[in-house]
C-alpha positions in Angstrom: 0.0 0.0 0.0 1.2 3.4 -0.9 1.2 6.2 1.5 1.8 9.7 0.0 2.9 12.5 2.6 3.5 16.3 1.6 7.1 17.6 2.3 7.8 21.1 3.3 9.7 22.2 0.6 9.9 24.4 -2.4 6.9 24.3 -4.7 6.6 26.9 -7.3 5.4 31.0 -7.2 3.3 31.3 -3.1 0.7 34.1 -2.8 0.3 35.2 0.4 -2.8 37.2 0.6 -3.0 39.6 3.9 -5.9 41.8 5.7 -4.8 45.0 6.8 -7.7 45.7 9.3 -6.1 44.5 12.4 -2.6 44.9 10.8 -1.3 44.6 14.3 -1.9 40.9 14.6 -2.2 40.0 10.3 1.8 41.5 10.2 3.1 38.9 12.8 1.0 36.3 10.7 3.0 37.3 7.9 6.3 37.4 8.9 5.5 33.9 10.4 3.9 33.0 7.0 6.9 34.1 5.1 9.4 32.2 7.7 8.1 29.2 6.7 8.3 29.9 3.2 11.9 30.5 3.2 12.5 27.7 5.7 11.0 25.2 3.2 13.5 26.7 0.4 11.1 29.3 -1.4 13.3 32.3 -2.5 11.9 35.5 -1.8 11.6 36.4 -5.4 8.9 33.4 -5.5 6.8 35.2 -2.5 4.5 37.4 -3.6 2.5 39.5 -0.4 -1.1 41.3 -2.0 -2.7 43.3 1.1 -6.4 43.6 1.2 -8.7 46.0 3.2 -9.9 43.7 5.9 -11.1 39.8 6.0 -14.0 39.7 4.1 -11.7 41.0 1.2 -9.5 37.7 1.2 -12.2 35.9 -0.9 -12.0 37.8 -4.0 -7.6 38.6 -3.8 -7.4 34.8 -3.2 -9.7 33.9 -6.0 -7.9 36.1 -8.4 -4.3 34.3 -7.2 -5.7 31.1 -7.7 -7.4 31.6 -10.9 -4.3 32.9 -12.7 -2.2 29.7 -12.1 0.5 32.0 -11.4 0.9 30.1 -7.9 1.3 26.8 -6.4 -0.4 27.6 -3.6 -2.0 30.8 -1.6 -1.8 31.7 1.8 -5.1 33.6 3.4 -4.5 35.6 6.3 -6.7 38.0 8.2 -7.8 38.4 11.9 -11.2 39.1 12.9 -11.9 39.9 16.3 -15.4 40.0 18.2 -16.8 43.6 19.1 -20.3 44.1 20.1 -22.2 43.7 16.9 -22.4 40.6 15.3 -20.5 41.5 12.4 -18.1 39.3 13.4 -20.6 36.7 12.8 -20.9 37.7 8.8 -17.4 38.6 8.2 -16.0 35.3 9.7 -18.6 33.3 8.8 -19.2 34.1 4.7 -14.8 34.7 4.4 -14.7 31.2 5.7 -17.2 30.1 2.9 -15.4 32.2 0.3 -12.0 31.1 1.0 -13.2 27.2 0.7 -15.2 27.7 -2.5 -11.7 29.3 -3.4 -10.2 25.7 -3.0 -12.9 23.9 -4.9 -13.4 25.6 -7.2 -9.6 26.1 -8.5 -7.4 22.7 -7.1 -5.2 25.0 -5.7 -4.3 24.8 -2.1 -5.3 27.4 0.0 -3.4 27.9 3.4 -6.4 29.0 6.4 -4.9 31.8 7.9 -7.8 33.7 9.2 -7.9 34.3 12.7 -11.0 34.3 14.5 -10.6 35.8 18.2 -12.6 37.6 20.7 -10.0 40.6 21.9 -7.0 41.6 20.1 -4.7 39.7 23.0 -5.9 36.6 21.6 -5.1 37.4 18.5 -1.6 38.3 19.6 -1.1 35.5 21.0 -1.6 33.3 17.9 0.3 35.3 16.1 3.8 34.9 17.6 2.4 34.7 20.5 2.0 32.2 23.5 0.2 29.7 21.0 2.4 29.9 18.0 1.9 31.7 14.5 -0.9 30.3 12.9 0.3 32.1 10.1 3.5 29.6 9.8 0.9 27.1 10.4 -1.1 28.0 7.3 1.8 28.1 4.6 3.1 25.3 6.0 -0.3 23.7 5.5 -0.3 25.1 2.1 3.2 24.5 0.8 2.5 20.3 2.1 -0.7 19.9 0.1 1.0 21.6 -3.0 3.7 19.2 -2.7 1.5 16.1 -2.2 -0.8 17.5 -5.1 2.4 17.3 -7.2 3.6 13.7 -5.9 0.3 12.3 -7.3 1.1 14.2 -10.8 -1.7 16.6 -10.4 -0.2 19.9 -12.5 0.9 22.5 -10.7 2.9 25.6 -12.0 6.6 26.1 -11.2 8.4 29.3 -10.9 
């Protein structure tokens, strides 16, 4: 029986698609995104960083980078955090949608960066914080499924 596992490692052009509402918290995602990048062997000149308004604005930037084949893989990050409205609800809710009709609808591997928190110290905290970077997390999640995609010969485009 054959068992297929992806590798951190290099795998073509990465998107990394970033919120800038709550730029406090999505820049540490970012830097931890693009440390894991490098770590797996992706040269700078291969990481290309698009900044969005806020979260809900992921959907359509990620689409775009997926549908032009230009990358292997895209890396969503964004932080929502909980105020008194329930806006929170919508904009985490219907990015969350977006993001994985993104993935289904292109093949492409999109890392899940998006941050869901109720105050701002949470989000800190998984952003570099006491409980990691969840936005290392999410390339790394993205660079292994582009790998395995290309271990079972499923096309994706180099740099």
């Amino acid at each position: 029986m054959a068992e297929l596992s992806g590798r951190l490692r290099r795998v073509g052009r990465v998107a990394i698609v970033v919120s800038r509402y709550n730029e406090l918290v999505t820049s540490r995602l970012l830097q931890g995104a693009r440390a894991c990048c490098v770590e797996a062997g992706v040269p700078e000149t291969d990481i290309e960083v698009l900044w969005v308004p806020g979260a809900f604005e992921l959907v359509v930037a990620t689409n775009a980078a997926a549908a032009s084949s230009r990358f292997s893989c895209v890396i969503a990050l964004g932080a929502v955090i909980r105020g008194d409205t329930p806006h929170f609800d919508f904009v985490a809710g219907e990015t969350t949608r977006g993001l994985g009709e993104v993935v289904l609808r292109y093949g492409r591997p999109v890392g899940f960066g998006l941050l869901t928190v109720d105050t701002l110290a949470q989000g800190q905290d998984r952003a570099g914080g006491k409980a990691g970077n969840k936005g290392y997390e999410a390339a790394e999640a993205a660079l292994r499924s582009a790998d395995l995609l290309m271990q079972m010969g499923i096309d994706a485009p180099r740099s």
